[in-house]
ROSEKOL-496284 format. One line per 8 residues: number of its first residue (from 1); their letters; for each residue x, y, z of C-alpha. Coordinates in Angstrom, 1 decimal. Layout:
<sites>
NUM> a> X:Y:Z; ...
</sites>
This chain:
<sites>
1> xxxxxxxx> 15.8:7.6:-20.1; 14.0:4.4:-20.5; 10.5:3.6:-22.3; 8.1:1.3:-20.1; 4.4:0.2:-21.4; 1.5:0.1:-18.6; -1.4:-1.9:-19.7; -4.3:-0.5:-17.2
9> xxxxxxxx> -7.3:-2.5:-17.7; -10.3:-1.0:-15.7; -13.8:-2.3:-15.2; -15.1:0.2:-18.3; -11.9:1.2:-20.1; -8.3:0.1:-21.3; -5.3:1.6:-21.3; -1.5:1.2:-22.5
17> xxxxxxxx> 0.3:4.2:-20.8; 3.9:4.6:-22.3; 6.4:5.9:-19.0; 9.5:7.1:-20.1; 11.4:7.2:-16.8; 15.1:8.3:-15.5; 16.1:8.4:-12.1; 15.0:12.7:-12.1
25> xxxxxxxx> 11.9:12.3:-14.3; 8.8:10.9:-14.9; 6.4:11.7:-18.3; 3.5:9.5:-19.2; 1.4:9.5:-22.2; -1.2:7.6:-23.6; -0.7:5.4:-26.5; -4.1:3.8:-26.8
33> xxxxxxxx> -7.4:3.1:-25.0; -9.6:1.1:-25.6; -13.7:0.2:-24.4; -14.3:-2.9:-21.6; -17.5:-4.0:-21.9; -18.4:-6.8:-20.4; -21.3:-8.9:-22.5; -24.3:-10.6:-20.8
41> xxxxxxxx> -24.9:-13.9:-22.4; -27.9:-16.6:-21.6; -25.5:-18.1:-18.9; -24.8:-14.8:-17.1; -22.4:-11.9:-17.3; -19.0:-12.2:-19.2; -15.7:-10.0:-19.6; -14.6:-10.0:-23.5
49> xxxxxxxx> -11.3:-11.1:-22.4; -10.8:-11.5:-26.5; -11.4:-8.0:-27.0; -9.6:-7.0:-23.9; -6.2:-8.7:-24.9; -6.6:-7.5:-28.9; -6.7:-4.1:-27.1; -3.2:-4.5:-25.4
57> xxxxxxxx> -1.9:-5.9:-28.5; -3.0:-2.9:-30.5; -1.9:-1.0:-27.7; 1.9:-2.4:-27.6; 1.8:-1.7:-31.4; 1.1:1.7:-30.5; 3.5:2.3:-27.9; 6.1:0.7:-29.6
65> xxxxxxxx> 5.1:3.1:-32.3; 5.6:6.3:-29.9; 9.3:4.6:-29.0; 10.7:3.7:-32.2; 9.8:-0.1:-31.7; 11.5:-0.1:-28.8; 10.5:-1.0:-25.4; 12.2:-1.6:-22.3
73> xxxxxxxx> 9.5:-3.5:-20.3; 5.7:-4.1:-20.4; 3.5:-4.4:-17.2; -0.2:-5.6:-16.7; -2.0:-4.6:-14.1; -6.5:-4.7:-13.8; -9.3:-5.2:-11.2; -9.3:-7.9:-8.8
81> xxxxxxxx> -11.0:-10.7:-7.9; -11.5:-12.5:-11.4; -9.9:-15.3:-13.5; -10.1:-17.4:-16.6; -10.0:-21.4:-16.6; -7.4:-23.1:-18.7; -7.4:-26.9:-19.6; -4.7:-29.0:-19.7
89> xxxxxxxx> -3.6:-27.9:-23.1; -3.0:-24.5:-21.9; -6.4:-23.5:-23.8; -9.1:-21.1:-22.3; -12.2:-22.7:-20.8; -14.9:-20.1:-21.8; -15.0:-15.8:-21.0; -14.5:-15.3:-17.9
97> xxxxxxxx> -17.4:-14.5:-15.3; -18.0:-10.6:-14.3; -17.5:-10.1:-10.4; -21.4:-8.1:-10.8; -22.7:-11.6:-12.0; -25.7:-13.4:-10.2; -23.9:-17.1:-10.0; -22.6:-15.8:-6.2
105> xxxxxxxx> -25.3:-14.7:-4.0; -26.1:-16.6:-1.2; -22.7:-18.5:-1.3; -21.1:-16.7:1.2; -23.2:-18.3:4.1; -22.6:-21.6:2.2; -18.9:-20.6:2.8; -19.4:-19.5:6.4
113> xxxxxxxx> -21.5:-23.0:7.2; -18.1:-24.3:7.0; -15.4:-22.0:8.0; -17.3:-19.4:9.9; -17.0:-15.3:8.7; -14.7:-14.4:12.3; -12.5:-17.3:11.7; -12.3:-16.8:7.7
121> xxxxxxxx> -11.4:-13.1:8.7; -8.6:-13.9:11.1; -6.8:-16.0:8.4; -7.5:-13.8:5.6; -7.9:-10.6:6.6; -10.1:-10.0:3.6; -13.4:-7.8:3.8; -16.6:-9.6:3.1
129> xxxxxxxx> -17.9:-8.6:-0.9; -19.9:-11.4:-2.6; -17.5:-11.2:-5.3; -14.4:-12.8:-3.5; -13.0:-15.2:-5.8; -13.5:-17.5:-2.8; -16.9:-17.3:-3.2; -17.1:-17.5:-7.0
137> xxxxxxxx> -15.1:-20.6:-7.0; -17.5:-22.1:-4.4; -20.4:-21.1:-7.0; -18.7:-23.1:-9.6; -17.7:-26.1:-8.0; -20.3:-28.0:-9.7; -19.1:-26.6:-13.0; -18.2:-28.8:-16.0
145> xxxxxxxx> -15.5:-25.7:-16.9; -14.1:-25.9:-13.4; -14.0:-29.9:-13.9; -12.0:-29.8:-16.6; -9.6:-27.0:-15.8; -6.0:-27.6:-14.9; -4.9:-24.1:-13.9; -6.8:-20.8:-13.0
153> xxxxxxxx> -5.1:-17.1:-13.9; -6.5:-14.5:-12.8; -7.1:-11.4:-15.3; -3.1:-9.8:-15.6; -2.0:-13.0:-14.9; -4.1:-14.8:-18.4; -3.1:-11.5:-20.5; 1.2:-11.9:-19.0
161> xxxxxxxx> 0.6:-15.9:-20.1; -0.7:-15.2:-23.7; 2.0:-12.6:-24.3; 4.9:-14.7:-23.0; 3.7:-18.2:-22.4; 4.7:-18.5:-19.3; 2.4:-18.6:-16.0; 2.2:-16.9:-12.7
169> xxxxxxxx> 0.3:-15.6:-9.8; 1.4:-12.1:-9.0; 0.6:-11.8:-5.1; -1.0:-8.0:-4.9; -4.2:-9.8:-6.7; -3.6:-13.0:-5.0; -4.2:-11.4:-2.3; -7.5:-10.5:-3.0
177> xxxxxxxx> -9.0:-14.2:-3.4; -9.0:-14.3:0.5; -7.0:-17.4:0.2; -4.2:-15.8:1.1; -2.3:-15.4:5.0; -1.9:-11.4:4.6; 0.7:-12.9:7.8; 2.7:-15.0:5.9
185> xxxxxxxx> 1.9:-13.4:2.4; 2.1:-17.3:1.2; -1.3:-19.2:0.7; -3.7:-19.9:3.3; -3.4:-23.6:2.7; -5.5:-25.3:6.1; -8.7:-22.6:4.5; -8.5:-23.9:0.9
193> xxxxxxxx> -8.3:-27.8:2.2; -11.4:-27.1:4.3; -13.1:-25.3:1.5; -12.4:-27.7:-1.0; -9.8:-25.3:-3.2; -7.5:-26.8:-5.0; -4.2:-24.7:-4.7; -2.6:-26.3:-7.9
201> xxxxxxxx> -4.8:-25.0:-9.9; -2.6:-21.4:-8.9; 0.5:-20.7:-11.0; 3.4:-20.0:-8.5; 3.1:-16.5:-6.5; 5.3:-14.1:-8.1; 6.3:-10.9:-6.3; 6.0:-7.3:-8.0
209> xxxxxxxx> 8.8:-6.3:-9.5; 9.5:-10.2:-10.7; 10.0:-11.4:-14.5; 7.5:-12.6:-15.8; 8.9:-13.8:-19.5; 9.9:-12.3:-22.8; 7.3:-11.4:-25.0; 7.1:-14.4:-27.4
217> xxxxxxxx> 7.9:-14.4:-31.2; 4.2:-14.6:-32.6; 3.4:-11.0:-30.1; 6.6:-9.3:-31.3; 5.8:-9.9:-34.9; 2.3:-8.5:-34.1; 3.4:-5.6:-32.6; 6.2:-4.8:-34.4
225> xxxxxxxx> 8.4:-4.5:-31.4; 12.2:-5.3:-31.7; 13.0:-8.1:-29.4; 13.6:-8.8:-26.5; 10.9:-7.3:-24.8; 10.8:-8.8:-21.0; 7.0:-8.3:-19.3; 7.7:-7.3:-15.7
233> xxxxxxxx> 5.4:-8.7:-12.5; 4.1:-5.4:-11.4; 1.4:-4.7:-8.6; -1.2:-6.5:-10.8; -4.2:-5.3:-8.6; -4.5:-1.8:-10.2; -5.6:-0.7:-7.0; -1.4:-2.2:-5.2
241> xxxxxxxx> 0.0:0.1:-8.2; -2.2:3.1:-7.7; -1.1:3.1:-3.7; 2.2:2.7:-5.2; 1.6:6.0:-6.6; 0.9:8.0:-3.9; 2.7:11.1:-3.7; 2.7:11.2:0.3
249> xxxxxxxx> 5.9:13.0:2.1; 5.8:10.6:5.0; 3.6:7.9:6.9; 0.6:9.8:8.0; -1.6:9.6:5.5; -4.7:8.4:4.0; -5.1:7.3:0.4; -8.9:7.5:-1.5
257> xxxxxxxx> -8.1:5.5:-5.0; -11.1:6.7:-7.1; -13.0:5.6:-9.8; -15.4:2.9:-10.8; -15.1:1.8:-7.0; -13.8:3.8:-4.2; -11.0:2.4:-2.0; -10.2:3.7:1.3
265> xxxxxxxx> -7.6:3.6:3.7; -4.2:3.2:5.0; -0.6:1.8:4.0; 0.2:-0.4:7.4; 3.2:-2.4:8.4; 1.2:-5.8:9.3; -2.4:-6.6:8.9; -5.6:-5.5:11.4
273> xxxxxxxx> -7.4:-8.9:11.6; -9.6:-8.1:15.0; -13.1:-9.0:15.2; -13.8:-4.9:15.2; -12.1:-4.7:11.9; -13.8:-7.7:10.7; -17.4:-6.1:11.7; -16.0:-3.0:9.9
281> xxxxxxxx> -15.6:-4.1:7.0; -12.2:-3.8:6.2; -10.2:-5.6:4.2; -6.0:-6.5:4.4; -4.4:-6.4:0.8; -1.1:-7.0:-0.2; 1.1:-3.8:-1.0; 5.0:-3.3:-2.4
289> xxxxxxxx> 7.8:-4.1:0.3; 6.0:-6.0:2.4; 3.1:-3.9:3.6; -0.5:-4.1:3.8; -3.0:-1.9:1.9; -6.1:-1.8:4.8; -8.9:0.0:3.0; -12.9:-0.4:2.8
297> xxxxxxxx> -14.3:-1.1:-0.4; -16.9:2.0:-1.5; -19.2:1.9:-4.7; -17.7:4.6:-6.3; -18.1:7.0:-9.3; -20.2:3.6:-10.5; -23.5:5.2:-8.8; -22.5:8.3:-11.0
305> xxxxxxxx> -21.5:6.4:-14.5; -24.8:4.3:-13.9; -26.8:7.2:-13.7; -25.3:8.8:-16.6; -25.8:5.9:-18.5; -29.3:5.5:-17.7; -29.8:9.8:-18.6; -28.1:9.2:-22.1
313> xxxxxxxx> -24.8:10.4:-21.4; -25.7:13.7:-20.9; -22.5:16.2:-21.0; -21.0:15.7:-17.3; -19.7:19.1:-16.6; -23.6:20.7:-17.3; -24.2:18.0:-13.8; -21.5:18.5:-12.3
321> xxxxxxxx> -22.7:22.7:-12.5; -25.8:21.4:-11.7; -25.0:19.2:-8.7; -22.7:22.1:-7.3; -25.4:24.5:-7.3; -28.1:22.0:-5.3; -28.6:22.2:-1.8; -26.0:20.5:0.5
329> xxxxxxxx> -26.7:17.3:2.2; -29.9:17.4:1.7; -30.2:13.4:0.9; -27.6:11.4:1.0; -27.3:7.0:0.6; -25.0:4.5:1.8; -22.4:4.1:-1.3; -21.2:0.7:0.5
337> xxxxxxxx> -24.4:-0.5:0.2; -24.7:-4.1:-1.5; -28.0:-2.9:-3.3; -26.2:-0.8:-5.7; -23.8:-3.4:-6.9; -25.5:-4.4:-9.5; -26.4:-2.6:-12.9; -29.2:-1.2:-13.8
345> xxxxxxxx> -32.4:1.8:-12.4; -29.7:3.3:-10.6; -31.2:7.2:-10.5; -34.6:4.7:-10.0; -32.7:2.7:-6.5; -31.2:6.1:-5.4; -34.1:7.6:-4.9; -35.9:4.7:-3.6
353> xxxxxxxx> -32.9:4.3:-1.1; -33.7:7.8:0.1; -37.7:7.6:0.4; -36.7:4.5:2.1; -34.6:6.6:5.1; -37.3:9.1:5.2; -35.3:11.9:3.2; -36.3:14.1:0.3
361> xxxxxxxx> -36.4:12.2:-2.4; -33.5:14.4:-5.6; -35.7:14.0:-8.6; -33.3:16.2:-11.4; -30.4:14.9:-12.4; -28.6:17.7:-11.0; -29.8:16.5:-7.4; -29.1:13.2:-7.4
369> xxxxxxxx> -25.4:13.7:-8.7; -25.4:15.7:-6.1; -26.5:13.3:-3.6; -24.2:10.8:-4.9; -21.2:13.3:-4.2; -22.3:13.5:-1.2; -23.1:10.1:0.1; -19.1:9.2:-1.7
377> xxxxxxxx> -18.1:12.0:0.7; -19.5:10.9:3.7; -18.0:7.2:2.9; -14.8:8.4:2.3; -15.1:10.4:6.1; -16.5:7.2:7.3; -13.6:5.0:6.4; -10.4:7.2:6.8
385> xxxxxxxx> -12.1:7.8:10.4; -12.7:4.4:11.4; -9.2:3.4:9.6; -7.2:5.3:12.1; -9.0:4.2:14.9; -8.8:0.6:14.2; -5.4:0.5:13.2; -4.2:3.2:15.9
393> xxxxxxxx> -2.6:5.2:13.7; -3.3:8.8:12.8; -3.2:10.7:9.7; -2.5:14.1:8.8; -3.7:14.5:5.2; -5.4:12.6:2.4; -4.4:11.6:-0.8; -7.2:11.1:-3.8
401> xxxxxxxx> -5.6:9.5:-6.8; -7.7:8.4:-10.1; -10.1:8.9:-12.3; -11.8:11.0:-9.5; -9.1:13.6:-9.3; -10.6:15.2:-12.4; -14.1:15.9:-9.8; -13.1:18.9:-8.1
409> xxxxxxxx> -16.8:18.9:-6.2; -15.5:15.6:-5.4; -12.0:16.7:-3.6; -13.5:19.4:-2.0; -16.3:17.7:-0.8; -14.2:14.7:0.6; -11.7:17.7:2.0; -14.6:19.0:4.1
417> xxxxxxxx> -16.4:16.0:5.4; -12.8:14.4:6.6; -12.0:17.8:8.0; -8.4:17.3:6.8; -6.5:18.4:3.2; -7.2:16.8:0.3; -4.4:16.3:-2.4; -5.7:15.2:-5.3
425> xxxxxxxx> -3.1:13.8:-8.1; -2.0:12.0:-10.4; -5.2:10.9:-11.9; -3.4:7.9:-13.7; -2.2:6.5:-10.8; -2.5:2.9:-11.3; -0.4:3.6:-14.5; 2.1:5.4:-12.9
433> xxxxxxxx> 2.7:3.1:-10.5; 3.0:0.0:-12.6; 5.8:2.0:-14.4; 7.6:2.6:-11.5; 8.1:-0.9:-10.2; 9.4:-1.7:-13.8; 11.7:0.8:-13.9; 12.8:-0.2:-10.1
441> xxxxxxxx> 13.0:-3.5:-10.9; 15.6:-2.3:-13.9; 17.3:-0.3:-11.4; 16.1:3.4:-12.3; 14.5:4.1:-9.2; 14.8:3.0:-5.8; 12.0:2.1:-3.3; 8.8:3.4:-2.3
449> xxxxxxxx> 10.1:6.7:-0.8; 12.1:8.1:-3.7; 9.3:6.3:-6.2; 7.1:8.7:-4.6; 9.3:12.0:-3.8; 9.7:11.4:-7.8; 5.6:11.9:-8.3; 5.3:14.7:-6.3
457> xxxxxxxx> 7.6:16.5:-8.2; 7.2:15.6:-11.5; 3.4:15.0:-11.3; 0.8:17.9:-11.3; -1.4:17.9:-7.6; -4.4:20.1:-6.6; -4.0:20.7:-2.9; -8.2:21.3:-1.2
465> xxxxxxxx> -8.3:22.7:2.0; -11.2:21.9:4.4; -14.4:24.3:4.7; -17.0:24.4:6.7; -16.5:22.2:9.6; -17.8:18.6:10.2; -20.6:18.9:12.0; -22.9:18.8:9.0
473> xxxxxxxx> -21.3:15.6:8.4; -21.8:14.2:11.4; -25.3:14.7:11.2; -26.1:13.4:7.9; -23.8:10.1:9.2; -26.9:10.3:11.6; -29.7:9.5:9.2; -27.8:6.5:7.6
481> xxx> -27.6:3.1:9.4; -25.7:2.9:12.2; -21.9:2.0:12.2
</sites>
């Protein structure tokens, strides 16, 4: 049995994750976590990437702790879409910019003047969200930091350099700066030339399961790991490793990864890069082995943390009693909607979204948790159902993995308005899965079939059968905005 360290950043919390793996088992514990708050500073919002990567280090410490100071691999994986600057010296160029920061809107159609959305679709593949690091390197163009940097890393990718010195590009994420050919899985070199992105400022693409470096002197000593420690390329996009972590028994199934955001969708062959899909809003991500994660970006369990936030952190299984005994459908919202990106009034712009579709407006908390459980719901029916039709190809059942596993309203809800089975589990997915592709890449386990035979039985999974019957759904689709 060998001992693996996930680092799991998320956009509110950190992990390190110790796996200790052997080709029949799979155990994970948690070594340390630790808070990601991001800081809003006179020029705009910030991640704390100094507090983020003291908070892997302590984290290491602890694993290594938990393992004798031993540690066969480490593995980084995070949120997509943002980077840090470096200058020639190697040095950071300021705290990186928050993907919920002001500096992009309005720079998509900037973007579009020039490559327009269809054809910047049918290269890419990626959805539109005005968050794409496409986009927020267009907002900075005029930048002095941009100016002066020599190479850009985005999140995993900064945190694998400082531990080993040693740069990369780990594709999953790269995938998500829609400069990438989801085709070719190389970069989409004729769209940066006509957007004015300079491709050397990219470290060279590194696959999952890759090395990425030893962990250098200065971190072992820190740590108090015993040397050598090699970090491992995993799927850096938490949300390639939690879809690694799927516990499905064949191909025909859906995947929901929950949690601050809600992604969902399908594991394909090739990319869908119609004009349909396009107008759908989907989006063609880079998976393990060569496939394509096509999912639809929702707002997630961020609706719900927002409003919690803004109640005082009132205890969440009182609401979640609460929002289970309220009235079913009675209002529901668009959870893709742009207008609840950003922070901030969200019980205030939930019910405001509601008086705004003529509905009954929830005024308790109770009611509008439950209307958010609802409206995530109805998004999930709304994207595994327009997944298989635009992809042509059917699913049978529908896997939940996350932080949302622990919301059994949630599962059963989601079970009901797809009209299919829900199985819900493991609720550390993206963990789980970066462990895996280190220990395949060490040669524990194999590929993504006996990875995942390996999670359903060793993993513990909440099966939800449907109730009720869809029609309900389909009407409360009905008072949202057409498709």
């Amino acid at each position: 049995m060998r001992s693996y360290a996930a680092v799991d950043l998320g956009a509110s919390s950190g992990r390190v994750m110790v796996g200790r793996v052997s080709p029949d088992s799979l155990r994970l514990s948690e070594a340390h976590r630790f808070p990601n708050r991001p800081v809003r500073v006179p020029e705009g919002l910030r991640w704390d990437v100094l507090g983020l990567y003291a908070g892997v280090l302590d984290g290491l410490r602890a694993a290594g702790a938990h393992c004798g100071g031993r540690l066969d691999s480490v593995g980084i994986d995070s949120w997509a879409v943002d980077y840090g600057l470096l200058d020639a010296d190697g040095a950071l160029l300021g705290n990186p910019v928050h993907y919920r920061d002001a500096r992009t809107e309005g720079v998509a159609e900037k973007v579009w003047a020039t490559v327009p959305a269809a054809e910047l679709y049918a290269a890419t593949g990626i959805q539109y969200a005005p968050f794409n690091t496409l986009y927020q390197l267009t907002a900075a163009a005029s930048s002095a930091q941009l100016a002066h940097a020599r190479r850009l890393l985005l999140i995993p990718d900064l945190l694998t350099y400082w531990l080993t010195g040693e740069q990369g590009t780990e594709l999953t994420n790269a995938s998500t700066t829609q400069l990438v050919d989801p085709r070719t899985r190389d970069w989409s070199y004729d769209i940066a030339t006509r957007l004015g992105v300079d491709l050397e400022l990219f470290a060279p693409l590194r696959q999952p399961g890759d090395p990425a470096g030893p962990l250098r002197a200065e971190v072992l000593e820190e740590t108090g790991l015993t040397g050598p420690v090699p970090v491992t390329a995993v799927g850096s996009h938490d949300t390639a490793s939690a879809v690694a972590a799927v516990p499905a028994a064949g191909e025909r199934f859906a995947y929901i990864c929950t949690g601050t955001w809600s992604l969902a969708g399908l594991e394909l062959d090739a990319p869908v890069l119609t004009e349909e899909s396009r107008a759908a809003n989907f989006t063609n991500e880079l998976g393990l082995d060569g496939t394509v994660r096509y999912l639809r970006n929702i707002m997630g369990l961020w609706l719900l943390q927002e409003c919690v936030r803004a109640w005082g952190d009132p205890d969440l299984g009182g609401l979640l009693r609460e929002a289970a005994a309220a009235p079913a459908l009675r209002s529901v919202v668009d959870a893709g909607d742009a207008a609840f990106l950003a922070p901030g009034r969200m019980p205030e712009r939930i019910a405001e979204a509601c008086r705004a579709s003529g509905q009954p407006v929830p005024r308790s908390p109770g009611e509008i948790t439950r209307c958010i459980l609802d409206s995530l719901a109805l998004a999930h029916r709304r994207a595994v159902e327009d997944a298989q039709r635009l992809a042509g190809h059917p699913v049978d059942v529908v896997h939940i993995v996350g932080g949302g596993t622990r919301n059994a309203l949630l599962c059963q809800l989601t079970a009901d308005a797809c009209g299919l089975p829900v199985v819900a589990g493991p609720t550390e997915a993206a963990a789980l899965g970066n462990v895996l592709v280190q220990a395949r890449a060490h040669g524990l386990v194999g590929d993504r079939h006996p990875m995942r035979r390996l999670l359903a039985r060793t993993q513990p999974l909440t099966r939800y059968e449907p109730q009720g019957g869809t029609g309900r759904w389909r009407d409360a689709e009905a008072r949202l905005a057409p498709r």
